[in-house]
C-alpha positions as CSV (number, residue, x, y, z in Angstrom):
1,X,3.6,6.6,41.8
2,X,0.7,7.2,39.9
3,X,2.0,10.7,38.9
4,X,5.8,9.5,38.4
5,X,4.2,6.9,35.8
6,X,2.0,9.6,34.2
7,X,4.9,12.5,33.8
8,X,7.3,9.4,32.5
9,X,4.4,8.5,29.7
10,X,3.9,12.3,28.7
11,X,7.3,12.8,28.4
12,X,8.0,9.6,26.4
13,X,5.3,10.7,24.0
14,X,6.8,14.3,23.8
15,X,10.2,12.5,22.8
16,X,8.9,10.7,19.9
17,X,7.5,13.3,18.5
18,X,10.1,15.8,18.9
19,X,12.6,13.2,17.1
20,X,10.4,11.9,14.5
21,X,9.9,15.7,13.9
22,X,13.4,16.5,13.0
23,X,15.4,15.4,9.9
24,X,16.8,12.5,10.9
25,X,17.8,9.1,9.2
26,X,14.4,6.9,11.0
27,X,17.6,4.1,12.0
28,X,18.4,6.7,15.2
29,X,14.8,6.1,16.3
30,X,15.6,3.5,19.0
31,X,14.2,0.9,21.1
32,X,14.7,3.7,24.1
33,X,12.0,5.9,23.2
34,X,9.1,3.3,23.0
35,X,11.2,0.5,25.7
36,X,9.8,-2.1,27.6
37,X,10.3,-0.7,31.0
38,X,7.0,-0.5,32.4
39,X,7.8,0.4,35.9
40,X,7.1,-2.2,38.0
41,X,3.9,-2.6,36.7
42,X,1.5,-6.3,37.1
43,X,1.0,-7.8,33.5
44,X,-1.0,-10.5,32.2
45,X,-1.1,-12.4,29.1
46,X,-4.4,-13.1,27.6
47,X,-4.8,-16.1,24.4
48,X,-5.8,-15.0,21.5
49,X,-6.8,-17.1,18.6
50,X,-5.2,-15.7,14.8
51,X,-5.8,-17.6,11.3
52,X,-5.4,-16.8,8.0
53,X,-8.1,-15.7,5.2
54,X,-7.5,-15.7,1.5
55,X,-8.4,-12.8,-0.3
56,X,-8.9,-13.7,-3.8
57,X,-9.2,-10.7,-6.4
58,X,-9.4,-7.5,-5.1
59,X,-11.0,-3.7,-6.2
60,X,-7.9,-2.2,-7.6
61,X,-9.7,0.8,-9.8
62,X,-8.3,4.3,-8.5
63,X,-5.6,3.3,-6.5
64,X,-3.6,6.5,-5.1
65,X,-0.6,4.1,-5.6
66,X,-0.3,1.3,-7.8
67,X,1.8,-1.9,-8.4
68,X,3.8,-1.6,-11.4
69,X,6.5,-4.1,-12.5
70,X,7.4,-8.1,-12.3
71,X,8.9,-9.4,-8.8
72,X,9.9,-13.1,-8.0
73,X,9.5,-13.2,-4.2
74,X,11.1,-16.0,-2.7
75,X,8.2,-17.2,-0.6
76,X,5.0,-15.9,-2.4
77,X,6.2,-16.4,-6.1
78,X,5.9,-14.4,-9.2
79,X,3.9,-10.7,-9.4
80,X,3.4,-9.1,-12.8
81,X,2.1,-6.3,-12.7
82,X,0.5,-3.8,-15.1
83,X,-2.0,-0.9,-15.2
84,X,-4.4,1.5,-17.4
85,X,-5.5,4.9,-17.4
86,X,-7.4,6.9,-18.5
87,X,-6.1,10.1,-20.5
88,X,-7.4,13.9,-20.3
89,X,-6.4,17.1,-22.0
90,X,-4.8,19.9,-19.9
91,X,-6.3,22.4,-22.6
92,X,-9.5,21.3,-23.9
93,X,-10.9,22.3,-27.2
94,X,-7.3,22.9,-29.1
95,X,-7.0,24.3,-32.1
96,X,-4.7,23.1,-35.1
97,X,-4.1,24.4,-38.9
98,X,-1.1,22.4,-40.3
99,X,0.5,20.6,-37.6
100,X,3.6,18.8,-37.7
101,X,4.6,16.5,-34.4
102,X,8.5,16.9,-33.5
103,X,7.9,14.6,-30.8
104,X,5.8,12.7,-28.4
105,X,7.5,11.6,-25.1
106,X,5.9,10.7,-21.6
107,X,7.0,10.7,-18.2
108,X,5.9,9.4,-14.7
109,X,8.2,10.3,-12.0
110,X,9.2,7.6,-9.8
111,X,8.9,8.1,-5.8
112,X,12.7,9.3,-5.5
113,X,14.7,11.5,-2.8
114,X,17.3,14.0,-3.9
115,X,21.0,13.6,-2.7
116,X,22.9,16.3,-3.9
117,X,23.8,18.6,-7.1
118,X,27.5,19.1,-8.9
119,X,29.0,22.5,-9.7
120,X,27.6,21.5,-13.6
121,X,24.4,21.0,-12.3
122,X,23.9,17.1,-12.7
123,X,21.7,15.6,-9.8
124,X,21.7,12.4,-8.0
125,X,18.6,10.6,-6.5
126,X,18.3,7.1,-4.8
127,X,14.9,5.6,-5.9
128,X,12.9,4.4,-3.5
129,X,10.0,1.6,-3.0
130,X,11.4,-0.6,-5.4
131,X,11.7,-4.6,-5.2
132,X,14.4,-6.8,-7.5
133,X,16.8,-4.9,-9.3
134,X,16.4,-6.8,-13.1
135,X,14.8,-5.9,-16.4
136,X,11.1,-6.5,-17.3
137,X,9.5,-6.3,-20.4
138,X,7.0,-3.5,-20.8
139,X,4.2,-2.8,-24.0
140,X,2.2,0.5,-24.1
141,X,-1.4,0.3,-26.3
142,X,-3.9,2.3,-26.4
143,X,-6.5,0.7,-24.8
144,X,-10.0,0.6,-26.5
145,X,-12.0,-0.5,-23.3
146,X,-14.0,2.3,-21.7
147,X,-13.6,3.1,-18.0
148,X,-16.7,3.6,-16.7
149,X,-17.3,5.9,-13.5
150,X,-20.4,4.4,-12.9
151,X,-21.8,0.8,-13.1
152,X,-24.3,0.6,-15.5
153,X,-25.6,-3.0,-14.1
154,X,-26.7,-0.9,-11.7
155,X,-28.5,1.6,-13.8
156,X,-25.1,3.7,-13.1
157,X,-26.6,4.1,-9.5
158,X,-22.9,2.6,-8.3
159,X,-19.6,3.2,-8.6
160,X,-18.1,0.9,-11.4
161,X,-15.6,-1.5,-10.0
162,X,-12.8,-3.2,-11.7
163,X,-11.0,-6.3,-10.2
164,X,-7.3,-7.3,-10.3
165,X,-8.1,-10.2,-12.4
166,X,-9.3,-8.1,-15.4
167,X,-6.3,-8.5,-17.3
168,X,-7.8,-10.6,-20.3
169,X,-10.3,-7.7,-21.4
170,X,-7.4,-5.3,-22.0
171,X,-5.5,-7.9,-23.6
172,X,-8.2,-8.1,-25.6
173,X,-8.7,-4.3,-26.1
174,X,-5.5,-3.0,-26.8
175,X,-5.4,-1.2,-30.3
176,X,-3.1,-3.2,-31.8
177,X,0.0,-0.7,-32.0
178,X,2.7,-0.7,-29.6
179,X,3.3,2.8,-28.5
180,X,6.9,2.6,-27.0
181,X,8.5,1.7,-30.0
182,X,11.9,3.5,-29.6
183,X,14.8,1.3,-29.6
184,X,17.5,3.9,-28.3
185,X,18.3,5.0,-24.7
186,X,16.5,8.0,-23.5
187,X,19.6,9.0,-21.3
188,X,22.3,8.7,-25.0
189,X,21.0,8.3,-28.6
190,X,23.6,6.7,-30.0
191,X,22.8,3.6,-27.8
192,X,20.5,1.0,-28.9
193,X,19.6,-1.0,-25.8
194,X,15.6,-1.5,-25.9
195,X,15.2,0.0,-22.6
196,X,12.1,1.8,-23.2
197,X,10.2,-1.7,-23.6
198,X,11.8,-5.0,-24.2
199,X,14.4,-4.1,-21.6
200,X,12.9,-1.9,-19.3
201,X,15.0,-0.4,-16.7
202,X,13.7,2.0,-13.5
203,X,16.5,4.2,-13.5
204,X,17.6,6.8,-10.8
205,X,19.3,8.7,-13.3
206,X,18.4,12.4,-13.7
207,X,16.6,13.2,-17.0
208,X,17.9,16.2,-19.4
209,X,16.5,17.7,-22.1
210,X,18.7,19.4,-24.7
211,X,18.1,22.5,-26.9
212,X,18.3,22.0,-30.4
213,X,21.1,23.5,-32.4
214,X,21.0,26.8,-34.7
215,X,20.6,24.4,-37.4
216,X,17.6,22.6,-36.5
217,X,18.9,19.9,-36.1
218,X,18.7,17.7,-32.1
219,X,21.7,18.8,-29.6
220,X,22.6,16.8,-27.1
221,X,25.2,19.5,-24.9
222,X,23.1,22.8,-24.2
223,X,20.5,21.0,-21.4
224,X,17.2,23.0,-21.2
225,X,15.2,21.5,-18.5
226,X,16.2,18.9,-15.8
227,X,13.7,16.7,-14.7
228,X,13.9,13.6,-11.5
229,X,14.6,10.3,-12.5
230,X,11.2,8.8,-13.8
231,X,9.5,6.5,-16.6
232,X,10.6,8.4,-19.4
233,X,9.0,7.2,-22.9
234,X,9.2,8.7,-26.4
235,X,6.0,7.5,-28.3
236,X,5.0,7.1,-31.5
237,X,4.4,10.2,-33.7
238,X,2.4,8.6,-36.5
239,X,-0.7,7.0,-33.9
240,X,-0.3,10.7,-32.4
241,X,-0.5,12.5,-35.6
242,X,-3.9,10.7,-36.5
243,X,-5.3,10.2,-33.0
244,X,-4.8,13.8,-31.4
245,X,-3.6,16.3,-34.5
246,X,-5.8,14.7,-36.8
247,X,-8.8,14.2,-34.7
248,X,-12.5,14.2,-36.3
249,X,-14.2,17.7,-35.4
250,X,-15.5,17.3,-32.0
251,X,-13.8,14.5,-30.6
252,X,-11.3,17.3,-28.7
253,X,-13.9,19.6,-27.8
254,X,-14.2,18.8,-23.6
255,X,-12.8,15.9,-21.8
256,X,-15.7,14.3,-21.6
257,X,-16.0,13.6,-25.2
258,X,-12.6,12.9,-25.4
259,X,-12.2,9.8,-23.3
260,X,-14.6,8.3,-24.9
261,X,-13.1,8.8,-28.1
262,X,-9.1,8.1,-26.8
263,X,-10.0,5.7,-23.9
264,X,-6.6,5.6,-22.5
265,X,-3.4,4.2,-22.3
266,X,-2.8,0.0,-21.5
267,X,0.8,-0.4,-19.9
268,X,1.6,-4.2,-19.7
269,X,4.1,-6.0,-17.6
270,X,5.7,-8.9,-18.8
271,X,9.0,-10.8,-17.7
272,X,12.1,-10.0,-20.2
273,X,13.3,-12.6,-21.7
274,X,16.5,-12.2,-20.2
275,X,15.1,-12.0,-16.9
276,X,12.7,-14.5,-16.9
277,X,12.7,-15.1,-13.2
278,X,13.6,-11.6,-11.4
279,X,12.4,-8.2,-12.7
280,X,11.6,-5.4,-10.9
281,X,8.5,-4.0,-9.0
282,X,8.1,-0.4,-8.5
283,X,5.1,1.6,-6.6
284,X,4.3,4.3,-9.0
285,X,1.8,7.4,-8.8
286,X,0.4,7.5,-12.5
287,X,-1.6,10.5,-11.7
288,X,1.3,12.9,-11.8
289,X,2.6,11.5,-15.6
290,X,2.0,13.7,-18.6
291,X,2.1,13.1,-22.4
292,X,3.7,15.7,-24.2
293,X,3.5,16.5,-27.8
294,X,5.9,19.1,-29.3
295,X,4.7,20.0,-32.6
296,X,4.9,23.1,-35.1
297,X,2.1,24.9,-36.4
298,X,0.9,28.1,-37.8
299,X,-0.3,30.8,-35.5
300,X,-3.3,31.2,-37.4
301,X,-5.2,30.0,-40.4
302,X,-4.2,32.7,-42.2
303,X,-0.7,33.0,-40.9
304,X,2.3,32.8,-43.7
305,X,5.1,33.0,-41.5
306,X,7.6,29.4,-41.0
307,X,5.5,27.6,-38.3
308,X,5.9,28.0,-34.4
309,X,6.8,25.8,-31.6
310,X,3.6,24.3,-29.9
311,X,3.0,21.9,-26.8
312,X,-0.1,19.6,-25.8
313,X,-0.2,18.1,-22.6
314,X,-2.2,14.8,-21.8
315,X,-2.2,13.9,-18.4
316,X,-3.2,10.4,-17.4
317,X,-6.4,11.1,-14.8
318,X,-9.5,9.8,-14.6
319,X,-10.0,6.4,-14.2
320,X,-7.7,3.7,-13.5
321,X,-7.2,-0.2,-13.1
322,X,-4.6,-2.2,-11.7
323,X,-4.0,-5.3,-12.9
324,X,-2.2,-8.0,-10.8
325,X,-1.0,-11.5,-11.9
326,X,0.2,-12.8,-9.0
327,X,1.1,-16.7,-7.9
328,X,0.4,-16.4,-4.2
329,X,2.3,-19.3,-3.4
330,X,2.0,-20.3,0.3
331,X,5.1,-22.3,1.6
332,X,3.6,-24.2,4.7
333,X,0.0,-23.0,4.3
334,X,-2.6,-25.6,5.6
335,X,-6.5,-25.0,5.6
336,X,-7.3,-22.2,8.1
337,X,-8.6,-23.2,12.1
338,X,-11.2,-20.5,13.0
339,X,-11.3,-22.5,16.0
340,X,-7.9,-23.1,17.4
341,X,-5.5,-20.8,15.4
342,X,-3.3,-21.2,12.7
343,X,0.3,-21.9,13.6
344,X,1.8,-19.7,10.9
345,X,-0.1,-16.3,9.5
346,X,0.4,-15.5,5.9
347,X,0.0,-11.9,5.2
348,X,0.5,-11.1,1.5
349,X,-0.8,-7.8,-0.2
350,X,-2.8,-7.1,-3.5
351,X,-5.0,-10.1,-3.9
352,X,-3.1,-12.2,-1.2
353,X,-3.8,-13.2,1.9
354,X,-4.9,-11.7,5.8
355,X,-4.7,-13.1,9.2
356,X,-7.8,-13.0,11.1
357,X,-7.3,-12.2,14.9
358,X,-9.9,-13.0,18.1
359,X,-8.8,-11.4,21.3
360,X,-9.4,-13.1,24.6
361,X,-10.0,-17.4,25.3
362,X,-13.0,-18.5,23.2
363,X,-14.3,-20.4,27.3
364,X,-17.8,-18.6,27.3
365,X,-19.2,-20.6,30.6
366,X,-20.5,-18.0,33.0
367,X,-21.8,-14.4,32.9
368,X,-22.3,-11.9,35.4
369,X,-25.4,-9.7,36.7
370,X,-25.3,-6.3,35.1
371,X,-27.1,-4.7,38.4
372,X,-25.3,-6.2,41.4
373,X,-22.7,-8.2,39.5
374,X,-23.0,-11.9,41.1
375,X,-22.4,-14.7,39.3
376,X,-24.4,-16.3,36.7
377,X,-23.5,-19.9,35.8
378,X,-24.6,-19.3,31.9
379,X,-22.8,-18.1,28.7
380,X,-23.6,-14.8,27.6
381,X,-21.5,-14.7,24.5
382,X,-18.6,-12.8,26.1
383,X,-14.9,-14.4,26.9
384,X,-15.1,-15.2,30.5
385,X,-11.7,-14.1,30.7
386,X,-13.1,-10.7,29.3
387,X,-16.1,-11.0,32.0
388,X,-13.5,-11.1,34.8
389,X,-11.6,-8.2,33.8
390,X,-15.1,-6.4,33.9
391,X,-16.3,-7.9,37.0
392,X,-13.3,-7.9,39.5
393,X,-13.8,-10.4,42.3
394,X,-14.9,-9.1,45.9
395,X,-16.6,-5.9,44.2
396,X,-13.1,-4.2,43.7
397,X,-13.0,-1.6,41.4
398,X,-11.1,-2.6,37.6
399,X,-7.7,-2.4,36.3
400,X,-5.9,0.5,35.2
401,X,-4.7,-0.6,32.0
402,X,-1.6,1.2,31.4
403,X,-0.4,-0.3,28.4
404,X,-1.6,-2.9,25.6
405,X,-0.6,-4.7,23.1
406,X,0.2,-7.5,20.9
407,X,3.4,-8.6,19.3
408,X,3.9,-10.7,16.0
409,X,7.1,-12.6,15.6
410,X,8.7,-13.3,12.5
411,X,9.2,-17.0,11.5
412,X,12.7,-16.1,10.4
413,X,13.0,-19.7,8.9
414,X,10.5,-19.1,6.3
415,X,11.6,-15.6,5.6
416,X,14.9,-16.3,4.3
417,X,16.1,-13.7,1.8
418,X,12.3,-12.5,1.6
419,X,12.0,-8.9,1.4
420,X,9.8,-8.1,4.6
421,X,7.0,-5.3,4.4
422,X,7.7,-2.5,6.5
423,X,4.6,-2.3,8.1
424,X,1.4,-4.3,8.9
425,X,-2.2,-2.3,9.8
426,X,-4.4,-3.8,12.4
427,X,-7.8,-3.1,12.1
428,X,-11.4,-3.6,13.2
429,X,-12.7,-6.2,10.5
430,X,-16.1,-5.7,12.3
431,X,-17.0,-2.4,11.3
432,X,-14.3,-2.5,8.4
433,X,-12.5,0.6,10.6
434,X,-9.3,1.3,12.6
435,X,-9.1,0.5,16.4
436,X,-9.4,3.9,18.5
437,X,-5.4,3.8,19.3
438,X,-5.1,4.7,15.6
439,X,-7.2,7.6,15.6
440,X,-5.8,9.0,18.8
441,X,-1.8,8.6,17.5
442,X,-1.3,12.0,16.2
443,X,2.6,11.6,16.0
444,X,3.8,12.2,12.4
445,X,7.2,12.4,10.6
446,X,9.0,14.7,8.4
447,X,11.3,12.0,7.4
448,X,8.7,9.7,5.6
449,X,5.0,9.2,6.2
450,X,5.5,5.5,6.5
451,X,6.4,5.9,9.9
452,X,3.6,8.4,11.3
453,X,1.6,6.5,13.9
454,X,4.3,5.5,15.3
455,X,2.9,4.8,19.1
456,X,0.0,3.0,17.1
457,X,2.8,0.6,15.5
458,X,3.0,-2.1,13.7
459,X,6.5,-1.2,12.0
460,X,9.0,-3.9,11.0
461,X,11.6,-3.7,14.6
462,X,14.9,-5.6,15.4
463,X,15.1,-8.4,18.2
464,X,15.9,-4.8,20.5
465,X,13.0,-3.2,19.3
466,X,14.8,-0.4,16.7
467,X,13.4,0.3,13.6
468,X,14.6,-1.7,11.1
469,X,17.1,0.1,8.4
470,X,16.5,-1.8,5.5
471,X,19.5,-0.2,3.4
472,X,21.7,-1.0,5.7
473,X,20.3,-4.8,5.6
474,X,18.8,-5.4,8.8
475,X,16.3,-7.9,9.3
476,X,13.0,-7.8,11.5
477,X,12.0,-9.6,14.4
478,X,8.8,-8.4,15.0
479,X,5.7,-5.8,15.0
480,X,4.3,-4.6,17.8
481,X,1.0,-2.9,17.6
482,X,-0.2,-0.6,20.9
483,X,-4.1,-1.5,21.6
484,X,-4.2,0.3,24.6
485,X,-7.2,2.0,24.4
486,X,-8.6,-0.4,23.1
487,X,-8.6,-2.8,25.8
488,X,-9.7,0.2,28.1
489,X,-12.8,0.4,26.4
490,X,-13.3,-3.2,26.4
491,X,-13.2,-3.4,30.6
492,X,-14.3,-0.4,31.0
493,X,-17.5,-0.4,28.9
494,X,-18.5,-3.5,30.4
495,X,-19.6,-5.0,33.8
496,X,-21.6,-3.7,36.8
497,X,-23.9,-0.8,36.4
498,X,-22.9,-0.4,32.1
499,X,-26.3,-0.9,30.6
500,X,-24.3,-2.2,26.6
501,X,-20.8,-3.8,26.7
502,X,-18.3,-2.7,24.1
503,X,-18.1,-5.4,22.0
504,X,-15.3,-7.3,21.8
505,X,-15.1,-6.8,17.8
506,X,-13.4,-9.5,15.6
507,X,-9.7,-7.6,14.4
508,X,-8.1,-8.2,11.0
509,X,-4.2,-8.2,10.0
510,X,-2.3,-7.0,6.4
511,X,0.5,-5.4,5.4
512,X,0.4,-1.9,4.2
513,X,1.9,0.8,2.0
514,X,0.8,3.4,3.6
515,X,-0.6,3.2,7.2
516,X,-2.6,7.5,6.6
517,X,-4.8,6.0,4.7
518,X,-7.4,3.6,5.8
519,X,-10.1,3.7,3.1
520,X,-11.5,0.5,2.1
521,X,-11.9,-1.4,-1.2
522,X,-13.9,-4.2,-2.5
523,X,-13.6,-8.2,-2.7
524,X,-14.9,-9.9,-5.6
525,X,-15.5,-12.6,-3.4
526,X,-16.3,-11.5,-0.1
527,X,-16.0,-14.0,2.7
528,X,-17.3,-15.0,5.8
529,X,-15.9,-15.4,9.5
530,X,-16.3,-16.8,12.9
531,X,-19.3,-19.0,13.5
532,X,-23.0,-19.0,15.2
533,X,-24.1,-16.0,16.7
534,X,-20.3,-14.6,15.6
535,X,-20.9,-15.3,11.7
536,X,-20.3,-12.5,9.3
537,X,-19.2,-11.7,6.3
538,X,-16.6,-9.5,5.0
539,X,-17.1,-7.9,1.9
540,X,-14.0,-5.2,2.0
541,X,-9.8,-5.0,2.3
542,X,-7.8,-2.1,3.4
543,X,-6.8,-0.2,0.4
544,X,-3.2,0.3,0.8
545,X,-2.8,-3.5,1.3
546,X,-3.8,-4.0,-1.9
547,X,-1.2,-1.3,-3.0
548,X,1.7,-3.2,-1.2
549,X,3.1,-6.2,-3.1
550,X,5.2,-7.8,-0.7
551,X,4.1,-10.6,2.2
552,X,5.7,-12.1,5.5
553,X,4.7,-15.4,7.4
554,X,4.0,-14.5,11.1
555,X,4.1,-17.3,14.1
556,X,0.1,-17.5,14.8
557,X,-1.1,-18.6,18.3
558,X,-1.7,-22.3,17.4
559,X,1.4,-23.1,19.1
560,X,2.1,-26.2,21.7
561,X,3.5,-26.0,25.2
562,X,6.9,-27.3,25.0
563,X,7.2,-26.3,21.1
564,X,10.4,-24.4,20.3
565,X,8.8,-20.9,19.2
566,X,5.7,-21.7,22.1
567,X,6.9,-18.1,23.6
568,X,7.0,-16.7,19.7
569,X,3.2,-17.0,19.7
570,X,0.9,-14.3,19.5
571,X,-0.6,-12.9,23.1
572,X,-1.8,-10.1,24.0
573,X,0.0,-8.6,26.6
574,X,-1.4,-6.0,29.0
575,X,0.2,-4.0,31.6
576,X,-1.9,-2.8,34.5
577,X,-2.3,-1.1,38.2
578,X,-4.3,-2.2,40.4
579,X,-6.4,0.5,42.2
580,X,-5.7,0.8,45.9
């Protein structure tokens, strides 16, 4: 049995990776591979207790992915949001004699995936990770705030941090000019649509560049260079003429002197005014956008020849903010129970919300000897449902926990026509560190790194437990997130004969953009949890939940007998075998 159960698990675990590993549409990953089908196995249901925790603003300098855009969500409200960066050169120290700019463009490419390529060699992409489909509004500036790397309230002994709620000292720092200033479309000149700024579009179009023709003069037939669709943005030649071309001596001469001579580049988000109420929100990777300058020059100062074709590259690095404007309406949302639970969980990323999770009952009546295990009729600050599973009754040895895990239902009603996150990250909020069943998922996949970890969990699944297909508009039901080992360590580092019990650590709840990375960033407000001897406070979010702008409303575990979605609340679930 115990070997049939074993060979069955192995080869389940084999199968998951062997399909995620192939280049497959994720849809085909079904509800077979992970199942319920636990062979027979006892299972108990443990209460938990799950309420919600407001974030406020969040660290949001140095994102690897940002927030960019203006999105209307139907539950949470209205998220604008914008972003600066610093600016470097690729060349440092250039050297100019009589430079004349032809043109100044940038462009970020968006996160896109190639379809397929005509005999002329056009190219077609579908974008991904965007949210709303309307115009917004966008302004570039230089921005004349320094970034600082370090904080000098510190006696720049820390890393500077800069909040999502910073907005108002760019505003107030923003040059003056507005950079973006072309009025035609980058993909046809003869258009004049404002889509480089009061009409912003994220297009999926590929971009072309054209030679020029014998005469000089712009062509717009011979294509030179093909690029994927991204933000593509022709600047203004004068501010780059006098800023870069025209630069005091010096001010080029390393990057270090540079930024604090060109600070950066302020990109603000506003709502169109024909789209007042839905834009569109994109996640962006600034890092990878260049400024190019295409200029003509002489090859030397002594040079008499007709000037030469030049390029300058600026790339946006260094530092970065992003700054979030975000309603975080809450539909429902009623002062959080630390005690009994919340009903419904709000989990919104950036500077949203979290759900705050305590595994076993809170009863906490008896305790039991740690050298011949009888029974103490005093609390030791442990679940006695936890103490049980430690302390079997009669001296029998402890449960083989075969499987774990806890399940969060979807309150369908309130996510009507909300976009739903693709995945949530549950985490130790203790030590601010992932459980061990995320460290030991090594599973990856070739199609998108969204769904590595997939034993792990936590991805958006239908009512049969399939991976939701979101361009095909299917809707979730739940996440499921596997805690096995988790709970192993719990029992078995506990009980008769174990000198420290593992401690049963408080776990916290978010959505997030991308479940590889589990860094940490800062609260400007941090906030405290549990009470008595389990009071602490939290100072820190999961990065990549600030990254993701999108929220869901989860049934808690504050639920009635007898209520309609009593079976929808959150338990944890544990499969086990009892030794013989």
């Amino acid at each position: 049995m115990k070997f049939n159960f074993l060979f069955k698990s192995l080869f389940s675990i084999f199968l998951i990776v062997l399909l995620i590993s192939c280049d497959k549409d994720i849809n085909e990953i079904g509800s077979g591979i992970l199942g319920d089908e636990h062979y027979g196995m006892d299972v108990a249901y443990s209460n938990v207790t799950a309420y919600n925790q407001i974030l406020g603003p969040v660290q949001t300098n140095n994102l690897n992915i940002n927030q960019f855009g203006f999105y209307n969500s139907p539950i949470f409200g209205k998220t604008t949001a914008s972003f600066v960066s610093q600016v470097t050169m690729a060349v440092e120290n250039p050297t100019f004699y009589t430079p004349v700019i032809d043109s100044v463009y940038l462009y970020v490419p968006y996160f896109s995936k190639f379809v397929s390529t005509d005999d002329s060699g056009n190219s077609t992409y579908t974008l991904d990770s965007l949210k709303g489909s309307g115009k917004i509004k966008l302004s570039v500036y230089e921005s004349t705030k320094f970034l600082e790397s370090l904080d000098p309230t510190t006696g720049f002994q820390q890393l500077q941090k800069y909040y999502s709620n910073q907005q108002a000292d760019f505003d107030a720092n923003n040059g003056g000019v507005l950079l973006n200033n072309d009025n035609k479309s980058v993909y046809d000149h003869t258009v004049i649509d404002n889509s480089q700024n009061e009409k912003f579009v994220f297009s999926e179009k590929q971009i072309k560049f054209y030679k020029k023709n014998s005469d000089g003069t712009p062509g717009y037939t011979n294509v030179a260079e093909r690029k994927a669709p991204g933000m593509l943005l022709n600047l203004d030649k004068a501010f780059f003429t006098s800023k870069i071309l025209q630069a005091p001596a010096g001010k080029l001469y390393n990057n270090n002197t540079f930024k604090t001579y060109f600070k950066g580049l302020y990109f603000k988000v506003e709502n169109a005014a024909e789209s007042p109420n839905q834009g569109t929100l994109a996640m962006m990777n600034f890092t990878a956008g260049v400024i190019t300058i295409v200029y003509r020059d002489k090859v030397s100062s002594t040079d008499t020849a007709a000037p030469v074709r030049k390029i300058m590259n600026l790339n946006l690095a260094g530092n970065c903010v992003n700054l979030l404007n975000n309603e975080n309406s809450f539909p429902g949302f009623v002062t959080p129970n630390p005690t009994n639970g919340d009903r419904n969980l709000f989990l919104k990323g950036g500077d949203g919300s979290m759900a705050i999770i305590d595994l076993f009952d809170k009863t906490d009546n008896i305790s039991y000897d740690k050298t011949d295990g009888h029974l103490i009729n005093s609390p030791n600050g442990v679940s006695d449902e936890l103490d049980n599973l430690r302390n079997p009754a009669g001296g029998k040895q402890k449960w083989l926990i075969n499987d774990a895990n806890l399940t969060f239902f979807i309150n369908k009603n309130a996510m009507t026509n909300a976009i739903e996150p693709n995945r949530i990250f549950l985490y130790d909020l203790t030590n601010k560190r992932p459980i061990i069943d995320f460290f030991t998922d090594f599973t990856t996949s070739f199609i998108s790194s969204k769904y590595s970890k997939l034993i792990y969990g936590g991805i958006l699944s239908t009512e049969t437990g399939k991976i939701v297909n979101a361009k095909s508009n299917e809707r979730g039901t739940f996440y499921k997130v596997n805690i096995t080992n988790h709970i192993r360590n719990l029992i078995k580092y506990g009980g008769v004969g174990v000198t420290k019990d593992s401690t049963n650590v408080r776990l916290g709840l978010v959505v997030t953009e991308n479940i590889n990375v589990a860094s940490n960033f800062y609260l400007k407000n941090p906030f405290s949890s549990g009470t008595g001897s389990n009071l602490f406070q939290s100072k820190y979010i999961p990065a990549m939940s600030i990254a993701n702008p999108l929220g869901t409303v989860l049934y808690g575990s504050n639920i009635p007998a007898g209520d309609s979605d009593y079976d929808k609340r959150i338990k944890l679930q544990i499969y086990y075998t009892k030794p013989e």
